[in-house]
C-alpha positions in Angstrom: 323.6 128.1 83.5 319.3 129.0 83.4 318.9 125.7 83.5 320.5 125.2 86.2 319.1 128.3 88.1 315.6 127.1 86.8 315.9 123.4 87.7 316.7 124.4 91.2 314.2 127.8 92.4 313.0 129.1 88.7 309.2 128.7 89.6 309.5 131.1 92.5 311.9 133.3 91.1 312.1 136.4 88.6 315.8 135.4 86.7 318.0 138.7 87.5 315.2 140.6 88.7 315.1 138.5 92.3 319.0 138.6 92.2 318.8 142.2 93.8 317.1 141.0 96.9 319.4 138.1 97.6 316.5 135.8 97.9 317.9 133.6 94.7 321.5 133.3 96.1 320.0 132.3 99.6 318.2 129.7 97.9 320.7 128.2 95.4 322.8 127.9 98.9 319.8 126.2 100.7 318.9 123.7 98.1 322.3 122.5 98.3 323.1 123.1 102.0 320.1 123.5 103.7 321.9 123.9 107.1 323.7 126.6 106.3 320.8 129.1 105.7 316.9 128.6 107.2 315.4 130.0 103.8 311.9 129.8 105.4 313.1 133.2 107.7 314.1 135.6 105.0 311.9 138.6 103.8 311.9 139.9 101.0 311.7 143.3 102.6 315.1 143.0 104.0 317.3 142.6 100.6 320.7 144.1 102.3 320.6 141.1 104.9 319.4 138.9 102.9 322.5 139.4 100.1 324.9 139.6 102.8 324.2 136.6 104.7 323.9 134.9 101.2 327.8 136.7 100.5 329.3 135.9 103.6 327.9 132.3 103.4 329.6 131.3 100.2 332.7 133.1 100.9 333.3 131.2 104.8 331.7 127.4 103.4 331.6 127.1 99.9 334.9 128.7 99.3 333.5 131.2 96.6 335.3 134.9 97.2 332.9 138.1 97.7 332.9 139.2 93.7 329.5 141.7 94.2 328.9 144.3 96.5 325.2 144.6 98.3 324.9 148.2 98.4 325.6 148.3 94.6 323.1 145.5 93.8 320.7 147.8 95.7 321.0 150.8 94.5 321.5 150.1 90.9 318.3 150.0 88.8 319.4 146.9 87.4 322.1 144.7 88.3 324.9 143.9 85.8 324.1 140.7 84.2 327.8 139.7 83.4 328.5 140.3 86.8 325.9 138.3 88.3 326.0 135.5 86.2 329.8 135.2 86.7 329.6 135.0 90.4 326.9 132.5 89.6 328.9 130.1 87.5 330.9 130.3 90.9 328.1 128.9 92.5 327.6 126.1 90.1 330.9 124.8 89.9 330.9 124.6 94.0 327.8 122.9 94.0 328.6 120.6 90.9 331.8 119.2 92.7 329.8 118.7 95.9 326.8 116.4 94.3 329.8 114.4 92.6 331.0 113.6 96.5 327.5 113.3 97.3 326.8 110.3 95.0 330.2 108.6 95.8 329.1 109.2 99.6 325.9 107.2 98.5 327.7 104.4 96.5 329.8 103.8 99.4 327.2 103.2 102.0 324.9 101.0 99.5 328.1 98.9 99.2 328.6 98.5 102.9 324.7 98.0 103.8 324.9 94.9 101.9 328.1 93.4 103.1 326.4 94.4 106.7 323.5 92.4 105.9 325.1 89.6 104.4 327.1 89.3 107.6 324.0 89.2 109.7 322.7 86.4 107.8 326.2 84.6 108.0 325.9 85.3 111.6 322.7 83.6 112.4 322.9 81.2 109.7 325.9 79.8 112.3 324.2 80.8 115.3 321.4 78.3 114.2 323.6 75.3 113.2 325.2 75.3 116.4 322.0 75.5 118.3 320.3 72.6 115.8 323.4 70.5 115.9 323.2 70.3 119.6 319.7 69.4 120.0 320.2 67.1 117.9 323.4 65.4 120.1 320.8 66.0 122.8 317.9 64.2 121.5 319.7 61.8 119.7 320.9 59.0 122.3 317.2 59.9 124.2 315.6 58.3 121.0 317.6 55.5 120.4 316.7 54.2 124.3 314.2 51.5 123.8 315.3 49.8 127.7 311.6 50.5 129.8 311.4 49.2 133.1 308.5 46.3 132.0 306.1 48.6 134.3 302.9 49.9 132.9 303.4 53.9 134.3 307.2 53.5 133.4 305.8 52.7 129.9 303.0 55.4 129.8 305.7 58.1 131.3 308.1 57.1 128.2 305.1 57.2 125.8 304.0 60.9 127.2 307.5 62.2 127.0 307.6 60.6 123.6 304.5 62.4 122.6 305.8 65.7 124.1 308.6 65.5 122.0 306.4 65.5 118.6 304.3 67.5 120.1 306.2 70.6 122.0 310.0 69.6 121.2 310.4 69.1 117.7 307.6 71.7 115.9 310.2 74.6 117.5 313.2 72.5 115.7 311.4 72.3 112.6 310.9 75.7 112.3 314.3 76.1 113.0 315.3 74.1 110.4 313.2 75.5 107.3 314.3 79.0 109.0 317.8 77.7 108.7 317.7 76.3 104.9 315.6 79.8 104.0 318.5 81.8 105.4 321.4 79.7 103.9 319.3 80.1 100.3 318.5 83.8 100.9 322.5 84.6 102.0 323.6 82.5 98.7 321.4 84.6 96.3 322.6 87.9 97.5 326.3 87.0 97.7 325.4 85.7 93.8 323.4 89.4 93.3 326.2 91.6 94.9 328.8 89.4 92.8 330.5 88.0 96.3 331.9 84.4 96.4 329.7 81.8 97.5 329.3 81.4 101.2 331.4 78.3 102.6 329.9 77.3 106.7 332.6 76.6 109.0 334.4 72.9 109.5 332.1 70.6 110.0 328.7 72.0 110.1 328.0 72.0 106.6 328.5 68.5 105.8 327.1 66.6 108.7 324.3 68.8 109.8 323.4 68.2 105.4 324.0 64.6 106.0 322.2 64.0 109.1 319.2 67.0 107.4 318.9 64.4 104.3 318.5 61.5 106.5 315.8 62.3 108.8 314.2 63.6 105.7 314.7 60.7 104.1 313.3 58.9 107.2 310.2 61.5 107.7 309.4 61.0 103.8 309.6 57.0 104.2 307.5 56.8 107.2 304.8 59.0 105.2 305.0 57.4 102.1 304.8 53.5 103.9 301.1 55.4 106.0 300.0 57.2 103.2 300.5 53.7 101.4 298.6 51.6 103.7 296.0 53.9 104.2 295.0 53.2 100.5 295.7 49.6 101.0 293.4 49.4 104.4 291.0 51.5 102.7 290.8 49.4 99.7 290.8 46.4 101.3 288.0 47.7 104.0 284.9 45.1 103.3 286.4 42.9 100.8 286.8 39.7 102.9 282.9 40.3 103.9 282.2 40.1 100.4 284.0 37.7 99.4 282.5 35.4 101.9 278.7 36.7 100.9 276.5 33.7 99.6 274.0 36.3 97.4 274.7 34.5 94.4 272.4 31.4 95.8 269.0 33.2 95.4 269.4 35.1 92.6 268.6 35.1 88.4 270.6 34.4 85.6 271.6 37.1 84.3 272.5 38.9 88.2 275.1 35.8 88.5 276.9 36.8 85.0 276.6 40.3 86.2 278.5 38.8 89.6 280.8 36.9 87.7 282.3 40.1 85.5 282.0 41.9 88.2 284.3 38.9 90.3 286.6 39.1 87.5 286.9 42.9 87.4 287.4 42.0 91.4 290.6 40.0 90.2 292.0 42.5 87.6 292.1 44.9 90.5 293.3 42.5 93.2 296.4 41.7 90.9 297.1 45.4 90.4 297.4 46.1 93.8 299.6 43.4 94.0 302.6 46.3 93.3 301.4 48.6 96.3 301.7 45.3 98.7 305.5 44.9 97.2 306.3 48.3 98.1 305.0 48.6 101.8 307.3 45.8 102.3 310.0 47.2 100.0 309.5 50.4 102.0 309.7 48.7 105.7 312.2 47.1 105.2 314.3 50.2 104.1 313.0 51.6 107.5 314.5 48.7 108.9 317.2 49.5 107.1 318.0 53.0 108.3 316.5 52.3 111.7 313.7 54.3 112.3 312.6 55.3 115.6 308.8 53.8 115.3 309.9 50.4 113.0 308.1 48.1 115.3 305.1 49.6 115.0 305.7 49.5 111.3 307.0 45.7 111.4 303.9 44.9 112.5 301.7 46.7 110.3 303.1 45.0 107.5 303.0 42.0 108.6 299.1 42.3 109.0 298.9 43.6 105.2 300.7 40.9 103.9 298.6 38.0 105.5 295.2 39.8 104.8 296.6 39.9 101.6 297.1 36.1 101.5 293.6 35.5 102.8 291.8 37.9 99.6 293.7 35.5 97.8 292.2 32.2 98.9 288.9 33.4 99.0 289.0 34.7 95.6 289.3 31.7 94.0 286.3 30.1 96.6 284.4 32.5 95.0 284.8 32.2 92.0 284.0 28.5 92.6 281.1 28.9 93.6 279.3 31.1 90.8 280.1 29.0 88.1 278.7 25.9 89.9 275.6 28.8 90.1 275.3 29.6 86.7 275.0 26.5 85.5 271.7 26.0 87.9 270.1 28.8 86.9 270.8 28.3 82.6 267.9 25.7 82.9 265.7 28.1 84.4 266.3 31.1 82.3 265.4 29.1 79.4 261.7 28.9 80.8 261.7 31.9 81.7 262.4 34.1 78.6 259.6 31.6 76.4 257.3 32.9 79.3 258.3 36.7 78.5 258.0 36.3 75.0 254.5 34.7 75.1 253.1 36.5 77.8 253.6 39.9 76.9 251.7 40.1 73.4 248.9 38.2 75.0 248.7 40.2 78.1 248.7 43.2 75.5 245.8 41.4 73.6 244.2 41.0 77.1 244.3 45.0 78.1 243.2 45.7 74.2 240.4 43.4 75.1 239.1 44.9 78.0 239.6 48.3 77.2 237.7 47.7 73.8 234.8 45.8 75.9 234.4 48.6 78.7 234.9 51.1 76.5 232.1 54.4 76.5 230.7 54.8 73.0 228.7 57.9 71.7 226.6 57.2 68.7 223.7 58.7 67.5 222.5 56.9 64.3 221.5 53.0 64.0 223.9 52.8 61.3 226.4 53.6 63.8 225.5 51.0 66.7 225.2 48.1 64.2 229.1 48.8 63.2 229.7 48.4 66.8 227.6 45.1 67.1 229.3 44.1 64.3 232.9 44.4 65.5 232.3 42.6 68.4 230.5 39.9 67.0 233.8 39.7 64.7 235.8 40.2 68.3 234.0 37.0 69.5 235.0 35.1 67.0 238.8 35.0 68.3 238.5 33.7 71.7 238.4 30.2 70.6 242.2 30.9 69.6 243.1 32.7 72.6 242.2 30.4 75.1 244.6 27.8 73.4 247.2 30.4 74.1 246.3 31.1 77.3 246.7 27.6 78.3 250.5 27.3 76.7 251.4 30.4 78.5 249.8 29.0 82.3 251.7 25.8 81.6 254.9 27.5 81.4 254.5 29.6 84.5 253.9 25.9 86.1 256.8 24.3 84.7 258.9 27.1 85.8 257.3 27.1 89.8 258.3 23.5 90.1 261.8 24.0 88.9 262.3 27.2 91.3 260.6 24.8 94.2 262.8 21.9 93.4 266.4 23.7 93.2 265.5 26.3 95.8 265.5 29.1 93.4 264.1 32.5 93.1 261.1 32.4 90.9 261.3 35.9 89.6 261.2 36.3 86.1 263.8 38.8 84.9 262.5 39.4 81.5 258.9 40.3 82.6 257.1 41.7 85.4 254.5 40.0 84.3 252.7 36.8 87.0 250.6 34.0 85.7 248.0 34.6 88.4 247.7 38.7 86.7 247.4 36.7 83.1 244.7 34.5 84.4 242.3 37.0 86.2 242.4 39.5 83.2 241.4 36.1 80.8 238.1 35.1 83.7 237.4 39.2 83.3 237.2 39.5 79.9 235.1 36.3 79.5 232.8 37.9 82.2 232.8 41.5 80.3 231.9 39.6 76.6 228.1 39.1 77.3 227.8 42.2 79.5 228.9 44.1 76.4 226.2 42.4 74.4 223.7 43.5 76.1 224.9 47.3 76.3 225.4 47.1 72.5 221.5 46.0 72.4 220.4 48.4 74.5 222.0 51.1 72.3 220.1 49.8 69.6 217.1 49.8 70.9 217.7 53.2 72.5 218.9 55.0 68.6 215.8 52.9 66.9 213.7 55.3 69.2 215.8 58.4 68.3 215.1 57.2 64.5 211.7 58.0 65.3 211.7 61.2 67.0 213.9 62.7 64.1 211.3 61.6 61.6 208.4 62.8 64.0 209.8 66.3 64.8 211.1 66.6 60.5 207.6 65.5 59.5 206.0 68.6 61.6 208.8 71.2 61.3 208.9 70.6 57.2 205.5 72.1 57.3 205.1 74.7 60.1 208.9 76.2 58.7 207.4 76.9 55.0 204.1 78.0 56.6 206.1 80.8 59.1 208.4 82.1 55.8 205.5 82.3 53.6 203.5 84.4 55.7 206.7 86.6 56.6 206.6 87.2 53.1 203.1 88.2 53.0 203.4 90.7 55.5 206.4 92.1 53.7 204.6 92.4 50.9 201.5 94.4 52.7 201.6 98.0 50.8 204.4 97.2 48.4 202.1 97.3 45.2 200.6 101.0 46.3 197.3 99.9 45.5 195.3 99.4 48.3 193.7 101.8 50.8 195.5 102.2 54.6 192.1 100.8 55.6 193.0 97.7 53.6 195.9 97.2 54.5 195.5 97.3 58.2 192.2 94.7 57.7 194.5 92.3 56.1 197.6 92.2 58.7 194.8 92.3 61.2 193.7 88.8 59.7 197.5 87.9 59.1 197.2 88.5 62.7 194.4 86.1 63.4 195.4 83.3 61.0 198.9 83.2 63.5 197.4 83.3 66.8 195.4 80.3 65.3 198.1 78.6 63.8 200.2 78.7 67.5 199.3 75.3 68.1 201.4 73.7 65.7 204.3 75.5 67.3 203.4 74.1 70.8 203.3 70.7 69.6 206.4 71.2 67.9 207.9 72.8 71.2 206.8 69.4 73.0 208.6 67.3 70.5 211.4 69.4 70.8 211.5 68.8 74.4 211.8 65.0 74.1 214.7 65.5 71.2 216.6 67.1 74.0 215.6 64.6 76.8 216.9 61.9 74.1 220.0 64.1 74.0 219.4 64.0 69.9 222.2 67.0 68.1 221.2 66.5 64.6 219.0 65.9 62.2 219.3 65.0 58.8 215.4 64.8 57.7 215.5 68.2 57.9 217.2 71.5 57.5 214.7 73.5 60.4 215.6 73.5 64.2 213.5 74.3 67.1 215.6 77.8 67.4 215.4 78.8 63.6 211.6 77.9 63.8 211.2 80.1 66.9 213.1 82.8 65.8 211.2 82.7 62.6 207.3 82.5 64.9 208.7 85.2 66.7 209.6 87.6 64.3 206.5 87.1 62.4 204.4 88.3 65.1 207.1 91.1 65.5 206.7 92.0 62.2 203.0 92.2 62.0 202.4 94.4 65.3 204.7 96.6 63.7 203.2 96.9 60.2 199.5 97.3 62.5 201.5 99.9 64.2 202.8 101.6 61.2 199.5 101.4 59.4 197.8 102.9 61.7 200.0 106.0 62.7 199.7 106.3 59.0 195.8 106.5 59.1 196.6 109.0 62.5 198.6 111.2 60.4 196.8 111.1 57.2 193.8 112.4 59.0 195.2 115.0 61.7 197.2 116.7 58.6 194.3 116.6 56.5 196.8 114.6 53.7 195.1 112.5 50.9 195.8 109.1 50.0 197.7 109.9 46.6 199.8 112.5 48.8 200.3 109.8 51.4 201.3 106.8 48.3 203.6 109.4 47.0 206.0 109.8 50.0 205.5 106.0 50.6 206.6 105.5 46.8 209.5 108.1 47.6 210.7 106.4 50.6 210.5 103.1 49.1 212.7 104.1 46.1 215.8 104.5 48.6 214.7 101.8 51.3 217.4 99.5 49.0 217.5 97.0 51.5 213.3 97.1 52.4 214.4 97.7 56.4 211.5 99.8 56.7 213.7 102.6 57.1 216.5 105.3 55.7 220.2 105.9 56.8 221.1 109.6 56.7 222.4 109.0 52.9 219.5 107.9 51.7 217.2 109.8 53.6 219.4 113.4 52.3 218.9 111.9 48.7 215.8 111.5 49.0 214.9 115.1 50.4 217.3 116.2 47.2 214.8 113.9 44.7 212.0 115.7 46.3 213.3 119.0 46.1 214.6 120.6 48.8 217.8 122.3 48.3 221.0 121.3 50.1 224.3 121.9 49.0 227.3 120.3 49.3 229.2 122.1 51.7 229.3 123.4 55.2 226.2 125.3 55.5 224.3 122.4 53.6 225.6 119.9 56.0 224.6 122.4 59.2 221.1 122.2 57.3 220.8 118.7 57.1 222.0 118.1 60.3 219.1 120.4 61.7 216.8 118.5 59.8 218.4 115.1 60.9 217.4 116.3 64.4 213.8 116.9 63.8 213.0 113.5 62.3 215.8 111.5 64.7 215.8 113.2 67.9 217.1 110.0 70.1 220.4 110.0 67.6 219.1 106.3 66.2 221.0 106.7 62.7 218.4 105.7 61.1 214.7 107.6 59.9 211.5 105.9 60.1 208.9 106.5 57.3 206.3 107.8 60.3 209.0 110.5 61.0 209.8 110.9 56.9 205.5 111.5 57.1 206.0 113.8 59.8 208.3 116.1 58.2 207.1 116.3 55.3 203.6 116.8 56.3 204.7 119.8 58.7 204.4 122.7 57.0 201.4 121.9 54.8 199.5 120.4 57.9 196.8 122.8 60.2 198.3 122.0 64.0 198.8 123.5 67.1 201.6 125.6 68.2 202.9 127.1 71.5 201.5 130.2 70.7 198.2 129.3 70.2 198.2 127.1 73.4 199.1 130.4 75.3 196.4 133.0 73.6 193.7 130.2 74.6 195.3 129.9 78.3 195.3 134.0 78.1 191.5 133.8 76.9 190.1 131.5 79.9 192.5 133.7 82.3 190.7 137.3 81.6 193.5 138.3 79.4 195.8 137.9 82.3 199.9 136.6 82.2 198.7 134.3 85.0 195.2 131.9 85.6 194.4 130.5 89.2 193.7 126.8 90.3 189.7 127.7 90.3 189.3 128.9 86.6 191.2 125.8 85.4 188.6 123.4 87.3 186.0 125.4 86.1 186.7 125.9 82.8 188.4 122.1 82.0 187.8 118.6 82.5 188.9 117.7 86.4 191.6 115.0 85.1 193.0 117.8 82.9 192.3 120.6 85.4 194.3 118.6 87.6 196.7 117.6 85.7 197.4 121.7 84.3 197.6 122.6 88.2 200.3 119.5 89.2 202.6 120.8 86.1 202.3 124.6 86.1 204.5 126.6 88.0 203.7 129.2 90.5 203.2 132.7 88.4 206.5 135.2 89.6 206.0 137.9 87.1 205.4 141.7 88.2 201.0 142.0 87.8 199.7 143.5 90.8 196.6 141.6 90.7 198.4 138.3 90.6 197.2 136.3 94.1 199.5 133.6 96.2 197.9 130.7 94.1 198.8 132.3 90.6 200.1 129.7 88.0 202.3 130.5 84.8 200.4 129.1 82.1 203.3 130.8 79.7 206.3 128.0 80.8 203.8 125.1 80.5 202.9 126.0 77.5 206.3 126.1 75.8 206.9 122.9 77.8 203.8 121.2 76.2 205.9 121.7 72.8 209.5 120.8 73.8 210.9 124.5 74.1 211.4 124.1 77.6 211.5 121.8 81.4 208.2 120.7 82.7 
């Protein structure tokens, strides 16, 4: 019983508690009988109305007596639950019975919709055999009238209403018919569906309008079967009596008239297998005839042209076929002569291009050895031609014999086998007997061209064998200027001064060798095996020799500089060159910060390994490499190591002299400086000093700060 409450109104209702308002009895009654009670009008506000109408509902149309009373369902806290549900199950059992009617209702009309439908169909299934068989009584007799009146217009007005009748007429019919065929099959199934016996058309429909259905089908499928079938025939046949007829065969080669011939008898094969389509376009025409088609003259006469085109292939078929063999038997002479041709003519024509190419050929050598091989391959190459013109003869008489033959029979004198022509064989024979002694007398010229190479190589080794150990000997002097520690600065820079000398007078040699090099490269000369120098290696070498001995001049002398403005002695000086030496491992002339900081450590100075001794050394590494080079010279290692023994001007000192030509005064004017200095270095002080801003009183417009330039003089600050 709740699920039958709940499968009709549960999800808007309160079981028992909605009872009280009548709203669930209203709507039990309107699920079932919606046009007994508008559901959509009642309030739940008005519950004594609401159970009433529900109460008086049930007891005048469902037949279910008045079992509760509305004032008691109102007024009761709760409503009695055996009562209620009792008059419910009234309520069910009405509505129960009434689906059961319901569904037979349903059953019923189902039944009958179908038996209407199939009626319909019955209906205009006959409605359309009547109208079809009388078109076709109609047109029937119209068809079969083949009496004109032998007048041209009387013809034309039958052949327009003829084509009216295919075109306007019959389409409508047809539709007709595949409309009445779909109904008949569509009626049959649903009689077979709705288990109903088979539908039966009344007398005489059926079986004639089926008869005369099959044969104008049967008609319609022969007509289009005897077209579709000479279409292909025509189609096939389209060209072949041109070909066969074509006299190509006359002009051609060998091996295109055995080509012909298989192709001829592939022609044959086909020609008997179509030999079954011409038997049934007659077969078919004449069941036309049988079953007198509308249109059989038309296809009388179409036959008739198919079978005496076929009669005509036939005849000139075998003309054909004839004629090629009496063909091929021309042409075996000539193919004989031609294929020896081929064979001969293509090695030697290969031997010809070898030939030339080999005798135009561009050659790079660069030694006599190499240009005599040359000479001696051709004189080797020479030797041959004696052979090869006997050869070239043999293959020129073939092409002849061959011309004649062609001439004589009227045949094409093309050569299958080769595209090779006698005439091609015989200018490329004249040109490689006019390109023999022209390649003689290159190969000479060669000769005489690497004989004079041979000469410069031995020239330019003889000079450069003696100027290269000259240049790396004194390179090795130089080096060696200082090394031993035992002579004087003074010494030193008057022997690299006539190191000096002895090059500029030895430059000479390195001219003339620049000259010779000059006419190695004119003579476009890459090697040379006299000897290992080259004109680069020996002017790199010239070059850094005279490098190498400004610099040591250079060196020497800021060593002499220093030396005497720090007041230094020699055996002071020796010692830091000794020092710097030792860890100079590769003799550069200079120290990378690792050995220059274990060199400070051999002489003393103490810095640690860690942070602070690195911020040390790094101070230091800025004093003797202030550009950041990576690298410390031994005129900066002097420097340093010299500073702090050596008597030398500071800032300071700079300013107390300024201060002392100035009057004791933070500022000195334009006139004391010219009075008191040289003019270039008066002038120089007054371009470079700026104007004096300080607080003195006495200070004038033109007062100059000698403080800032002094500092500046020293590094500590902008010019």
């Amino acid at each position: 019983m709740l699920i039958f409450i709940r499968v009709l109104y549960a999800d808007s209702l309160t079981v028992f508690a909605s009872w009280k308002d009548g709203l669930a009895f209203c709507a039990l009654i309107h699920r079932h009988r919606p046009e007994l009670i508008d559901y959509h009008k009642l309030s739940r506000d008005n519950p004594m109305e609401n159970l009433n109408t529900a109460f008086d509902v049930a007891e005048k149309h469902l037949d279910i007596p008045r079992m509760l009373d509305a004032e008691d369902m109102i007024n009761s806290a709760k409503p009695d639950e055996r009562s209620v549900m009792t008059y419910v199950s009234a309520y069910y059992h009405a509505f129960s019975g009434a689906q059961q009617a319901e569904t037979a209702a349903n059953r019923i009309c189902k039944v009958l919709k179908v038996n209407q439908e199939n009626e319909r169909l019955m209906e205009e299934y006959e409605r359309l055999a009547s109208d079809l068989l009388e078109w076709i009584r109609r047109t029937k007799p119209w068809l079969e009238n083949r009496i004109t009146d032998n007048t041209l217009p009387g013809t034309r007005r039958k052949l327009d209403e003829f084509r009216d009748y295919r075109q306007v007429q019959k389409p409508p019919r047809l539709e007709d018919k595949a409309r009445l065929e779909t109904t008949f099959n569509t009626l049959q199934t649903r009689l077979r569906l709705s288990n109903r016996p088979a539908y039966l058309p009344t007398e005489g429909k059926m079986d004639w309008l089926l008869n005369e259905l099959q044969r104008l089908e049967r008609l319609e499928h022969l007509a289009k079967k005897f077209k579709n079938k000479c279409d292909i025939h025509e189609e096939w046949s389209t060209g072949k009596e041109d070909m066969l007829r074509m006299e190509d065969f006359k002009r051609c080669r060998l091996t295109d008239i055995k080509a012909m011939k298989r192709k001829h008898e592939a022609f044959e094969s086909d020609l008997a297998a179509h030999q079954d389509r011409v038997e049934q376009i007659a077969a078919i025409a004449q069941e036309l005839n049988t079953l007198e088609y509308h249109d059989i003259a038309n296809v009388n006469s179409r036959c008739q042209t198919i079978c005496d085109q076929w009669d005509l292939l036939g005849s000139l078929t075998q003309a054909r076929r004839t004629a090629l063999d009496e063909a091929e038997q021309i042409l075996e002479r000539m193919d004989s002569l031609q294929l020896e041709f081929a064979k001969r003519a293509a090695p030697f024509n290969n031997w010809l291009d070898g030939a030339r190419e080999d005798l135009v050929d561009m050659f790079i050598v660069h030694t006599t050895e190499e240009i005599q091989g040359l000479i001696d391959a051709h004189e080797q190459f020479k030797s041959t031609l004696g052979e090869a013109d006997r050869e070239y003869k043999g293959i020129v008489g073939l092409c002849t014999e061959a011309a004649q033959l062609a001439s004589q029979y009227g045949l094409l004198n093309e050569n299958p086998y080769t595209t090779l022509q006698g005439d091609a064989i015989t200018t490329k024979w004249m040109e490689v007997q006019q390109l023999v002694p022209n390649r003689d007398q290159t190969l000479h010229g060669e000769m005489l061209k690497q004989q004079n190479n041979e000469r410069l190589r031995r020239t330019f080794a003889q000079k450069a064998n003696v100027v290269g150990p000259w240049v790396e000997k004194h390179l090795d002097a130089v080096a060696s200027v200082g090394a031993q520690g035992r002579e004087s600065l003074e010494q030193q820079l008057a022997k690299l001064k006539q190191y000096e000398q002895n090059v500029q007078s030895y430059k000479s040699n390195i001219e003339d060798l620049e000259h010779l090099n000059q006419e190695v490269q004119e003579a476009m000369i890459f090697e040379n095996r006299h000897t290992s120098y080259t004109m680069e290696t020996l002017r790199v070498g010239w070059e850094q020799l005279l490098t190498s001995i400004a610099r040591c001049i250079n060196e020497v002398e800021n060593q002499i500089l220093t030396r005497d403005s720090k007041g230094i002695t020699n055996e002071q000086l020796e010692e830091f060159k000794k020092s710097f030496n030792h860890f100079d491992k590769n003799r550069s002339r200079q120290l990378e910060p690792k050995e220059f900081k274990a060199c400070l450590v051999s002489l003393g100075y103490n810095i640690r390994d860690d942070r602070q001794g690195e911020a040390d050394f790094q101070r230091i590494m800025s004093i003797v490499d202030p550009n950041g080079t990576g690298y410390v010279t031994f005129a900066a290692f002097l420097d340093f190591m010299t500073r702090e023994t050596a008597d030398t001007d500071t800032a300071e000192q700079v300013m107390q002299s300024f201060r002392i030509l100035a009057g004791d005064q933070e500022f000195i004017t334009a006139d004391i400086l010219r009075r008191e200095l040289p003019p270039d270095q008066a002038e120089y002080c007054i371009a470079r000093m700026a104007p004096y801003r300080g607080a003195n009183a006495n200070a004038g417009p033109g007062a100059l700060d000698y403080t800032s330039f002094s500092t500046a003089l020293y590094g500590e600050s902008d010019l």
